[in-house]
Each structure stands twice: as C-alpha cells, then as structure tokens.
C-alpha positions as CSV (number, residue, x, y, z in Angstrom):
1,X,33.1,-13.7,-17.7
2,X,35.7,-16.6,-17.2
3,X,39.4,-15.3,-16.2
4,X,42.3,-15.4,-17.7
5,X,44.1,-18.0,-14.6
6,X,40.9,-20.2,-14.8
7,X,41.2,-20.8,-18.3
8,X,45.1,-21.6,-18.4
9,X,47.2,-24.2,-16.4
10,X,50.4,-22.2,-16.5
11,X,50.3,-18.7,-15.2
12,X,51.7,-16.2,-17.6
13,X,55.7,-14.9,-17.5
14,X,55.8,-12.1,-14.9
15,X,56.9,-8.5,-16.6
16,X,60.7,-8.2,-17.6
17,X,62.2,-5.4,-14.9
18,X,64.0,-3.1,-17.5
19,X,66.2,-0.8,-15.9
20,X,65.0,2.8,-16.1
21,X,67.2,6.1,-16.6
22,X,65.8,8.2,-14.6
23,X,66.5,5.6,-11.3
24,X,70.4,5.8,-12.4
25,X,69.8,9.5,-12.6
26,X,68.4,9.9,-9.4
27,X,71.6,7.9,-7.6
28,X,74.7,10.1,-8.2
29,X,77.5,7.4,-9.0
30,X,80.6,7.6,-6.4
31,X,84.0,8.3,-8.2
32,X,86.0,4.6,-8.8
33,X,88.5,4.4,-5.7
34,X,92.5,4.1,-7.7
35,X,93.8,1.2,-5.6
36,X,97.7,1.4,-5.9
37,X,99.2,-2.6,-5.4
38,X,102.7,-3.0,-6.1
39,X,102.7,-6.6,-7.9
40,X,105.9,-6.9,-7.6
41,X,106.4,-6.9,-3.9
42,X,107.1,-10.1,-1.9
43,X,104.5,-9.6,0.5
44,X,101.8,-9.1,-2.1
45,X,102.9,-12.5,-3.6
46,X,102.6,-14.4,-0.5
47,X,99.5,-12.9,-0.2
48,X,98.3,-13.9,-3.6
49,X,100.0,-17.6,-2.8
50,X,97.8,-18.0,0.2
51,X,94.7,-16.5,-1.0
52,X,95.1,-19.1,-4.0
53,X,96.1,-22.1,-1.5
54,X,93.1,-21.3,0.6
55,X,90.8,-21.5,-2.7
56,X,92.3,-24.8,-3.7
57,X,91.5,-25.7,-0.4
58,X,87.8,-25.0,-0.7
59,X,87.3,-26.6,-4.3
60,X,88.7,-29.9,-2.9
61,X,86.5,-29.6,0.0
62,X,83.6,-28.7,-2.3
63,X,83.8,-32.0,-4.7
C-alpha cells in the first residue's frame, strides 16, 4: 500500500496548537505588579524625551 507523502508533492499543514485549559490551570497566574509613575514629573519627561530620541535614532539607522 502506497503512502500518503509518496503520493503528494506538498506535505500536509502540521496540527493547529490550540491552547488547552487545563495547562493554564496547572500554572497559577502571578498577581499584576501596580507600577506607580508620576507623568507629570520632570525627570519622567526627560526620560520619555530620551527614550523617544534614542528610538528615532534607531529607525533612521534602520532605513
């Protein structure tokens, strides 16, 4: 009897992973940490300002 693979030139689509419940039941989920930021301070906006700078900085370098 002839194969499935020796009859086809294009090997079928692997299975589709679907995620399972009882694998997120077995890993117990860690509380979300509250990060408290004040926006408003100046040191938080020069950090934004050079975090931004320092992307621009690597999309020009990208193209």
């Amino acid at each position: 009897m002839q194969s499935l693979w020796s009859r086809t030139s294009v090997a079928p689509h692997p299975p589709f992973l679907v995620p399972c419940e009882k694998a997120s039941a077995a890993k117990p989920q860690e509380p979300e940490e509250e990060i408290d930021i004040d926006l408003e301070a100046p040191e938080t906006e020069k950090a934004a300002l050079a975090i931004q700078n320092q992307f621009r900085r690597f999309q020009k370098k990208k193209k």
